[in-house]
C-alpha positions as CSV (number, residue, x, y, z in Angstrom):
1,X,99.5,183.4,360.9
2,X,102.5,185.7,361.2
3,X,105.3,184.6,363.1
4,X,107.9,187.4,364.6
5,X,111.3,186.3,364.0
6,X,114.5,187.5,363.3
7,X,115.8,185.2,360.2
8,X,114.1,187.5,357.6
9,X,116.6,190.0,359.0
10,X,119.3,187.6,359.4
11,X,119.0,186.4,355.3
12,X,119.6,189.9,354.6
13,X,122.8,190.6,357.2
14,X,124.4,187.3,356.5
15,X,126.2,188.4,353.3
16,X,126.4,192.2,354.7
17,X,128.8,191.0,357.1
18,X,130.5,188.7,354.6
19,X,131.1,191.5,352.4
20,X,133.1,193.7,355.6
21,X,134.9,190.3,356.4
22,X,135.8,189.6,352.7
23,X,137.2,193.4,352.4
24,X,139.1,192.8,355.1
25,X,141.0,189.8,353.3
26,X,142.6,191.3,350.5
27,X,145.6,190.2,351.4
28,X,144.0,186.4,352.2
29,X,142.5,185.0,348.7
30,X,141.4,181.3,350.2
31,X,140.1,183.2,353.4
32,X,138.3,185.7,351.0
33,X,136.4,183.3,349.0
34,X,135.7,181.2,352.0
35,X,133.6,183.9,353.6
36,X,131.8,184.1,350.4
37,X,131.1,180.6,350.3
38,X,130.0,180.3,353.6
39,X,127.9,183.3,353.4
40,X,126.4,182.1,350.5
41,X,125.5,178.4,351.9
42,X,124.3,179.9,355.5
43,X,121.8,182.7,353.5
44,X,120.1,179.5,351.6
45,X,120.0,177.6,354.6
46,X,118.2,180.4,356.7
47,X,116.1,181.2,353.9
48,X,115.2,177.5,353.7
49,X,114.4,176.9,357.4
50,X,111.5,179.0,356.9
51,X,110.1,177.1,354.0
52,X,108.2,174.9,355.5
53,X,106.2,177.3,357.7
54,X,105.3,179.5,354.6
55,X,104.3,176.5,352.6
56,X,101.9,175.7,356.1
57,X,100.4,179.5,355.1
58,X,102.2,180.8,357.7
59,X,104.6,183.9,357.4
60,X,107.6,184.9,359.2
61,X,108.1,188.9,359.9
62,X,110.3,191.1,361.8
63,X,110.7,195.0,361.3
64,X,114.2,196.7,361.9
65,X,113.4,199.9,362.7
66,X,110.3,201.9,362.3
67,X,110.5,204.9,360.2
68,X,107.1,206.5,360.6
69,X,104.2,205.6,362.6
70,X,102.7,203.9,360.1
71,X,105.7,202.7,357.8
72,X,108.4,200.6,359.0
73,X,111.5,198.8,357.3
74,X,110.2,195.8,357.6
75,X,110.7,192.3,356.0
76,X,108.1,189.4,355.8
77,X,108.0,185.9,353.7
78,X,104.9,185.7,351.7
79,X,105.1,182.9,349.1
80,X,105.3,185.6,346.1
81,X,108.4,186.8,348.2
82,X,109.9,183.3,348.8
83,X,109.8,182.0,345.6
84,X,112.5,184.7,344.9
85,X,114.5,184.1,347.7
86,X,114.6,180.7,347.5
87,X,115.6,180.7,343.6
88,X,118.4,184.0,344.6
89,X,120.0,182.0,347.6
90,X,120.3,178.7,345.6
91,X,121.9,179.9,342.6
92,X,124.6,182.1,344.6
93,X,125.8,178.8,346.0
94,X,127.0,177.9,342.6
95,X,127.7,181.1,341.3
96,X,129.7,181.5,343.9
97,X,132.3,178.5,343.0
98,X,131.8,179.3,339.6
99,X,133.4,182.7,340.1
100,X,135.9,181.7,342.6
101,X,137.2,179.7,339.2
102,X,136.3,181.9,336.7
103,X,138.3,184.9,338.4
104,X,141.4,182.7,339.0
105,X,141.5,181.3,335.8
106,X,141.3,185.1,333.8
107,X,143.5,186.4,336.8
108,X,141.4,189.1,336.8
109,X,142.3,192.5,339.1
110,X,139.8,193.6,342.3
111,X,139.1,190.4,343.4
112,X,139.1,191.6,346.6
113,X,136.2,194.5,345.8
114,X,134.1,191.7,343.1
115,X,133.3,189.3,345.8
116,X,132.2,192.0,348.3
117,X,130.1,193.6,345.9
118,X,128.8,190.6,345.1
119,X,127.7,189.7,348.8
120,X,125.8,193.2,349.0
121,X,124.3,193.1,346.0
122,X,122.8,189.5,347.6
123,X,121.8,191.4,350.6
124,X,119.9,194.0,349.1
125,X,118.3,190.6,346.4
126,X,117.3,189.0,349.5
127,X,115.7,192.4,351.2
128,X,113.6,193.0,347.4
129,X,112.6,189.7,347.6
130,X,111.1,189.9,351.6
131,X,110.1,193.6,351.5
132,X,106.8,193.8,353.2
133,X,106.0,197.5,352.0
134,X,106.9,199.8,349.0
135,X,109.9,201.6,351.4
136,X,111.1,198.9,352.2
137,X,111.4,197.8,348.9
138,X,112.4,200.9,347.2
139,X,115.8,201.2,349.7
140,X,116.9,197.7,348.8
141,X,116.0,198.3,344.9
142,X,118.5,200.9,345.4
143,X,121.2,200.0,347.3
144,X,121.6,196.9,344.6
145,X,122.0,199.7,342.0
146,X,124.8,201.2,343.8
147,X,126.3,197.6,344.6
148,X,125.9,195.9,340.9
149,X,127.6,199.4,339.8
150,X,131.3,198.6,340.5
151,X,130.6,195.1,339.4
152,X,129.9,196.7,335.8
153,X,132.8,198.8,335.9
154,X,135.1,195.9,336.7
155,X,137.6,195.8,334.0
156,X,138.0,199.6,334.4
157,X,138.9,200.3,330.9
158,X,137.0,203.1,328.9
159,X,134.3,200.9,327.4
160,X,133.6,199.7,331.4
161,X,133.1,203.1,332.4
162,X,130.8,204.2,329.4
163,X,128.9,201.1,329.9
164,X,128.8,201.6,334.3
165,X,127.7,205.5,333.2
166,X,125.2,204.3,331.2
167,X,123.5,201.9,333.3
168,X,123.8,203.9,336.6
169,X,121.9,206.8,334.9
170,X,119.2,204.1,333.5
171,X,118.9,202.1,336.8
172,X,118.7,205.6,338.8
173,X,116.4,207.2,337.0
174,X,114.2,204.1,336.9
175,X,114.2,204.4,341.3
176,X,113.5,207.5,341.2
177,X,110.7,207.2,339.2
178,X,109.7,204.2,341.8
179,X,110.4,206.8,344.6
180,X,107.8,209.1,342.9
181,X,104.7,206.4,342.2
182,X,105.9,205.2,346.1
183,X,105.3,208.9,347.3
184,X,101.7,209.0,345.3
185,X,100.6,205.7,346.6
186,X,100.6,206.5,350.0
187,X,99.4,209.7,349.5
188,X,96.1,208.5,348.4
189,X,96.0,205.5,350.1
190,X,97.7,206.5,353.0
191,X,99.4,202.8,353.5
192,X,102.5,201.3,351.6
193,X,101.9,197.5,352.9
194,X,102.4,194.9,350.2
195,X,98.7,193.0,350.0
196,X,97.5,189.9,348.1
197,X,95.2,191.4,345.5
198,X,96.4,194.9,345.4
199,X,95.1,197.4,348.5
200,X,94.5,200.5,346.3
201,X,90.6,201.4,344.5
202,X,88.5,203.6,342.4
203,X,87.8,205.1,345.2
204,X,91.1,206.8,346.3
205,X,91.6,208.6,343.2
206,X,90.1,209.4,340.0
207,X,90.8,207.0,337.1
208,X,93.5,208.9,335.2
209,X,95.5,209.7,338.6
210,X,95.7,205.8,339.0
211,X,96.4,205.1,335.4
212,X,99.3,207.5,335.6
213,X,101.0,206.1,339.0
214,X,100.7,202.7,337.3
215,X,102.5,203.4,334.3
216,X,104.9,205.8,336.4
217,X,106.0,202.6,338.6
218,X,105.8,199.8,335.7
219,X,108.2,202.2,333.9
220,X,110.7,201.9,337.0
221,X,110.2,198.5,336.9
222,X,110.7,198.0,333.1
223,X,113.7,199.4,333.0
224,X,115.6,197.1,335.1
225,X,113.7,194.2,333.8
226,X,114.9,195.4,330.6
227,X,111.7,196.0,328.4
228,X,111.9,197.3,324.9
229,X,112.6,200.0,324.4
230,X,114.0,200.7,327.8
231,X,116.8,198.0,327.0
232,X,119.8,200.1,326.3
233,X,121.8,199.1,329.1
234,X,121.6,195.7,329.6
235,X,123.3,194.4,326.3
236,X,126.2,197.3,326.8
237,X,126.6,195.9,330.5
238,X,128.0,192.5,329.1
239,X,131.7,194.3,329.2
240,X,131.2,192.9,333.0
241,X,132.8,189.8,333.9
242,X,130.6,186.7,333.1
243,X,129.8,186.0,336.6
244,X,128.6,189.6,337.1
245,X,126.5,189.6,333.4
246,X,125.2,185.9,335.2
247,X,124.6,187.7,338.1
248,X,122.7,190.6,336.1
249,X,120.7,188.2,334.0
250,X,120.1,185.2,335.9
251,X,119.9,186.5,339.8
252,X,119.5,190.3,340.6
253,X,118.7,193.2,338.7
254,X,116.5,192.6,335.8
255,X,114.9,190.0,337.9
256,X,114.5,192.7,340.5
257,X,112.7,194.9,337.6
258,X,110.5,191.8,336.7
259,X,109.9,191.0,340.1
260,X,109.1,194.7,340.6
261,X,106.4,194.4,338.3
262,X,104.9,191.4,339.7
263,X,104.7,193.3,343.5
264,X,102.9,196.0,341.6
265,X,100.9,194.5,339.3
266,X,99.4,191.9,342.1
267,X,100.2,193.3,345.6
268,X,99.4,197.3,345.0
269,X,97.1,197.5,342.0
270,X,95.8,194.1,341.8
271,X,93.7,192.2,338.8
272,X,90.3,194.5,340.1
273,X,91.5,197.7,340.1
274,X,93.8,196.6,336.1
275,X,90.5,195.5,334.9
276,X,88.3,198.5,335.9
277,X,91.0,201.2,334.9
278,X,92.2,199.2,331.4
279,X,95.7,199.8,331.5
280,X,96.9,196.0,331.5
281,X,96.2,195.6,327.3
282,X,99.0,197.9,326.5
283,X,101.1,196.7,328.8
284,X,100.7,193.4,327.5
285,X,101.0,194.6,323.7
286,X,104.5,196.1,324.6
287,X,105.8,192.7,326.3
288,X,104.4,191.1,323.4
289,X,106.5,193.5,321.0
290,X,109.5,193.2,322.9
291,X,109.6,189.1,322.8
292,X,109.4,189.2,319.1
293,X,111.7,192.7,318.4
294,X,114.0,191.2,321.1
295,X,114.5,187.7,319.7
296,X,114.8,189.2,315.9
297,X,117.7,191.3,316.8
298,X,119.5,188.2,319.3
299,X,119.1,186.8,315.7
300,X,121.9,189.1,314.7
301,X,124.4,189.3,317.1
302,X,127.4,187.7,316.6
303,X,129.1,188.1,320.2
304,X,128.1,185.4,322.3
305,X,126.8,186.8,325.5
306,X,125.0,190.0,323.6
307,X,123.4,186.8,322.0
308,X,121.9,185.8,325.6
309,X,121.5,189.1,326.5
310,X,119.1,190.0,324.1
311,X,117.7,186.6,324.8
312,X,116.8,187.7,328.3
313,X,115.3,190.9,327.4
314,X,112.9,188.4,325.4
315,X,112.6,186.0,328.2
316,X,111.6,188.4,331.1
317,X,109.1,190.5,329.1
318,X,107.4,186.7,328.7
319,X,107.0,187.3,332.6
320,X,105.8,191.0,332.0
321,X,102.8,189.3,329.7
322,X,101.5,186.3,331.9
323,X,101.6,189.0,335.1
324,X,99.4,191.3,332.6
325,X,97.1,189.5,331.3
326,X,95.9,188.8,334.9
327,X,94.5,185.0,335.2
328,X,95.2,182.8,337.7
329,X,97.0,180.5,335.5
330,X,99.2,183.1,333.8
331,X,100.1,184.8,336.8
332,X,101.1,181.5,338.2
333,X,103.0,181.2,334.8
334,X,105.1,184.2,335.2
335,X,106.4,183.3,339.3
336,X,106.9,180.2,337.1
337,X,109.0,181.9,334.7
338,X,110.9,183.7,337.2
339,X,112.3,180.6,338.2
340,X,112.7,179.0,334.9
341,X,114.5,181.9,333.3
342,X,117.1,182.3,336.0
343,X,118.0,178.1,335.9
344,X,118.2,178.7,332.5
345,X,120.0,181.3,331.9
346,X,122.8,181.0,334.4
347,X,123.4,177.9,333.0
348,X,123.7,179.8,329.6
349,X,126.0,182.7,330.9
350,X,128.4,180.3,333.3
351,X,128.8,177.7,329.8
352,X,130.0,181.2,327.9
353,X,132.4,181.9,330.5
354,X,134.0,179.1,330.3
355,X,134.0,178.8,326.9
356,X,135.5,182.2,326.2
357,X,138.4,181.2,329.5
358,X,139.3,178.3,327.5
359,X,139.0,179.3,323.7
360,X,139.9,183.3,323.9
361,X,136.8,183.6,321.7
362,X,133.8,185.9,321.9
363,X,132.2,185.5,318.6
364,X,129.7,182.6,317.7
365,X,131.2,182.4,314.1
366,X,134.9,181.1,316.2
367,X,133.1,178.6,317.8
368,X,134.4,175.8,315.0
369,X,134.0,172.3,316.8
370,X,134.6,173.0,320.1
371,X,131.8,170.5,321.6
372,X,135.0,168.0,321.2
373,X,136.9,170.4,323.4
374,X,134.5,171.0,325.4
375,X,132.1,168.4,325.3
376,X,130.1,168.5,329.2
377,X,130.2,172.4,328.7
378,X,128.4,172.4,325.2
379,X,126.1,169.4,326.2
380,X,124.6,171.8,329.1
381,X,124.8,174.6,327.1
382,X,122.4,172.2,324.4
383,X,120.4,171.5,326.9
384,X,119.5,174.8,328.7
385,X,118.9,176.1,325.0
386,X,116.8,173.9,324.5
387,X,114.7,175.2,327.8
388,X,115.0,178.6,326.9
389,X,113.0,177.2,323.5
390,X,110.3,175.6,325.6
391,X,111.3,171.7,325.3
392,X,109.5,169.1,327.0
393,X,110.7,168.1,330.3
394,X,113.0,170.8,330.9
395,X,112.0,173.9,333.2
396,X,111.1,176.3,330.3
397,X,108.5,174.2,329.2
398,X,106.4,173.9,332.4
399,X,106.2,177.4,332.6
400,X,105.4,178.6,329.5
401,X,102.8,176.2,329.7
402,X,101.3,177.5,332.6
403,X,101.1,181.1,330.6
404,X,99.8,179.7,327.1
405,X,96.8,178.1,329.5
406,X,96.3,181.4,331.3
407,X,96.4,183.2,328.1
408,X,93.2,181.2,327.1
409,X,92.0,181.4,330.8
410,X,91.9,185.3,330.1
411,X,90.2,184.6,326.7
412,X,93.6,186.1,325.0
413,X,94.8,183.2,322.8
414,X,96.5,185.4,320.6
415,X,98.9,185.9,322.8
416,X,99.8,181.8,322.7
417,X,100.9,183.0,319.0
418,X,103.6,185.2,320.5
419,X,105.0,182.5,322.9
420,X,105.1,180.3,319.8
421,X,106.9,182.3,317.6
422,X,109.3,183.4,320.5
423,X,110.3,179.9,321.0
424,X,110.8,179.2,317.5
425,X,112.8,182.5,317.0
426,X,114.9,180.9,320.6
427,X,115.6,178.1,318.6
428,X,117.1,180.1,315.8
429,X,119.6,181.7,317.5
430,X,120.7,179.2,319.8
431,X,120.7,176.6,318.0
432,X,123.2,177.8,315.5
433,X,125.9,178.1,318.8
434,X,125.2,174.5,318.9
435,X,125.6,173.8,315.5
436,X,128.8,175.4,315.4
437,X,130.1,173.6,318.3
438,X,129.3,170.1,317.2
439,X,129.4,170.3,313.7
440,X,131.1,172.6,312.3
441,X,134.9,171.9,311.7
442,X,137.7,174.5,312.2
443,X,140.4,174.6,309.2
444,X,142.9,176.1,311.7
445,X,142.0,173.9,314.8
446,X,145.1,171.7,314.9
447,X,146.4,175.4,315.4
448,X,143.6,176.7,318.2
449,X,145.6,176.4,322.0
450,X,142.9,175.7,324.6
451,X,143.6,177.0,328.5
452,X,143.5,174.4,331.4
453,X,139.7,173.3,332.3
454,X,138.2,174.4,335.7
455,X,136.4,172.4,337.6
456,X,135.3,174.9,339.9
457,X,133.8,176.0,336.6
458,X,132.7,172.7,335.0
459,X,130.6,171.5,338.2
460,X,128.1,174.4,339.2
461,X,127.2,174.2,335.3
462,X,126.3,170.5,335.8
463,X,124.8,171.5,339.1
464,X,122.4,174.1,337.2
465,X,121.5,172.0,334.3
466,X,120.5,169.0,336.7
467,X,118.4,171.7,338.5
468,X,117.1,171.9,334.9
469,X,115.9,169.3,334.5
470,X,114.6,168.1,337.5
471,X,112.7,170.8,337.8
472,X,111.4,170.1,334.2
473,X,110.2,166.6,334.9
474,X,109.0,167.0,338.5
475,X,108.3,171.2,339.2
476,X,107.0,170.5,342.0
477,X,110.1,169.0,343.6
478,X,111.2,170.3,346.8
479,X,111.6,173.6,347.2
480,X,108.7,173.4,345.9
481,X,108.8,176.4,343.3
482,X,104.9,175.3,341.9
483,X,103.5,174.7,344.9
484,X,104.8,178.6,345.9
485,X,103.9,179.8,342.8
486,X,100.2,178.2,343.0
487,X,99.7,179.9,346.5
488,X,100.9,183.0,345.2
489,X,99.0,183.4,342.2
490,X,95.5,182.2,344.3
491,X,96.4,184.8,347.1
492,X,96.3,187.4,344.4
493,X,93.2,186.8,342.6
494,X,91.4,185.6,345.2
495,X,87.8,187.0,345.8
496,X,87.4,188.4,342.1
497,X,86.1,186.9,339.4
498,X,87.5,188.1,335.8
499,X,85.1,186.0,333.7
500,X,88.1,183.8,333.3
501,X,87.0,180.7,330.7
């Protein structure tokens, strides 16, 4: 049943009108951050009040204006969508403390303009995540690239603004290239409305028209999820502040590219239409290259957060796989993922943060011993490690489970091989960051000065490793990320039969 109601709309406004009121106290630090605390903690409460009608099958919609007489911008909460918003709004609650402390602590300049582009660049998250049609989608995919843009060129130095030049042109060029597959979808379809099982069919177009708007719009997606070779700009946007390369990583863009791929993937094309055209193998083959290319070069990096950052390019394309080998249980494995990923990862990116605030140091070979320094920030740094690497009863591991079983549901075990390997190569190069920490022993570390800990740091890291693994021992604890991701994934093969085993 679809319920008309406003809150969709008011998810996406709250932080909108943060943003104004935070502009408007630049003078006012505390008042500052306190609008984007409160903002943060009303979005997840709205978003969360409409949980439990969703999880009932239910949906909640409401359209803000209508464009044409058959598109509107229009927002709606299917479980595919709320998975995503759920997972956004949650981690900005920490996130948002964390960078309260993060920015005192490195008295960092533009406060003022970081925490409103932060709140807008939630706004448009939360509009991605509830779009109901392509358009809809498309104007929120790129107002975050104009909002994550100034959060990239923070430090305004000349490495800032190559790095800000060089993502705007890849994240631009990758809408318009959405923009174009958007315009060609409804011109042969003559709808843009977001449906379980994809709405488009061999009999709109022929075969190589519909092969070349897929790969048109999983290219736009690709690049923001950051899929080899299509990477470039993610590991030369971690001159950003750490909140912002947390923020790039864990909550917004390249999850908006991954989640991209997901819409299309199951809600335009569907697993029908993949399987009758056969354009899913090679998009499968290059997520499967980019894992293993991905997690060989983190190998090599020496500065801590291109370290994660090459780790996430690894991480997402995981999500890129399970969505193309199109099974039930792989599908549900890559919603999964989403969520995993992010937990994890923000954990990662906060725990460098504060380890570079308090030690001054970037580079994993500096690390000497500072798990006695820092010993609750390297324990949850150990720990979501050890769920990027798939460990037992920590988030990673439910989801990649999910995927190896739907890569034998779709008669694809080869692909388990990959997911292996990838979590052995995780191991190898995050592991080492812990060996260094605990045992490891600086010559000059009598010498090393350490700055004063913040706990306004230190607590949303705990927060997002208990999240970690909670969620690793029970997944289907309230919000009930499993349960969402099981509805989704059923909703989008339902009614065809792949010859799954």
């Amino acid at each position: 049943m679809t319920i008309l109601d406003c809150r969709p709309f008011l998810a996406v406004g709250v932080s909108f009108i943060a943003a104004v009121l935070i502009a408007f106290s630049r003078r006012w630090p505390n008042l500052r951050e306190t609008w984007s605390v409160i903002a943060s903690v009303l979005k997840f409460g709205i978003i969360l009040s409409m949980l439990p009608a969703v999880l009932d099958g239910n949906q909640y919609q409401w359209t803000l204006c209508q464009i044409t007489d058959t598109v509107g911008l229009t927002l709606r909460t299917d479980p595919a969508g709320m998975i995503f918003a759920v997972l956004a709004s949650m981690l900005w609650v920490p996130m948002n403390f964390y960078s309260i402390g993060y920015m005192r602590c490195n008295n960092e300049s533009e406060q003022t303009g970081y925490f409103a582009a932060f709140a807008i660049c939630m706004s448009a998250v939360m509009g991605i995540a509830m779009a109901e049609n392509l358009l809809t989608f498309f104007i929120f995919y790129e107002l975050l690239t104009l909002a994550s843009y100034p959060l990239v060129l923070h430090k305004r130095n000349q490495e800032a603004l190559m790095a800000s030049r060089k993502y705007l042109i890849y994240t631009l060029i990758s809408g318009q290239l959405f923009l174009a597959g958007v315009i060609a979808v409804y011109c042969i379809s003559g709808t843009m409305d977001f449906t379980p099982g994809g709405f488009l069919t061999t009999d709109m177009a022929p075969r190589w028209v519909l092969q070349a708007i897929f790969v048109l719009m999983i290219l736009a997606g690709s690049v923001k999820a950051a899929v080899m070779p299509l990477h470039g700009w993610l590991p030369a946007a971690m001159i950003a502040p750490t909140p912002v390369s947390a923020l790039l990583h864990a909550v917004a863009v390249v999850k908006t590219g991954v989640f991209a791929v997901l819409r299309i993937i199951g809600f335009v094309f569907g697993p029908k239409l993949l399987a009758e055209i056969g354009v899913v193998d090679v998009l499968a083959w290059a997520a499967a290259a980019s894992i293993i290319i991905s997690s060989l070069i983190a190998l090599r990096q020496d500065h801590l957060k291109r370290r994660l950052a090459f780790s996430t390019i690894g991480q997402l394309s995981y999500i890129v796989l399970g969505a193309a080998l199109i099974s039930p249980l792989s599908i549900k494995g890559a919603y999964l993922h989403l969520v995993a990923h992010a937990v994890m990862k923000i954990t990662l990116f906060m725990c460098a943060g504060l380890i570079i605030a308090r030690t001054h140091r970037n580079n994993i070979s500096e690390l000497y011993g500072i798990g006695k320094k820092l010993p609750v920030t390297m324990a949850c740094f150990t720990i979501a490690s050890l769920g990027i690497a798939g460990t037992p009863f920590l988030v990673g591991f439910v989801s990649k489970w999910n995927l190896a079983l739907g890569a034998l549901q779709a008669g694809k075990p080869l692909y388990i091989l990959v997911w292996v390997a990838s979590a052995l190569l995780a191991a190898g190069y995050l592991m080492p960051v812990v060996q260094m920490a605990y045992f490891r022993k600086d010559p000059q570390e009598e010498f090393r000065e350490y700055g004063d800990i913040s706990y306004s740091m230190l607590i949303p890291i705990c927060v997002t490793t208990i999240i970690a693994v909670v969620l690793g021992i029970v997944p289907d604890i309230y919000p009930h990320f499993y349960e969402l991701a099981t509805m989704a994934s059923n909703a989008i093969c339902a009614g065809w039969n792949g010859g799954w085993m």
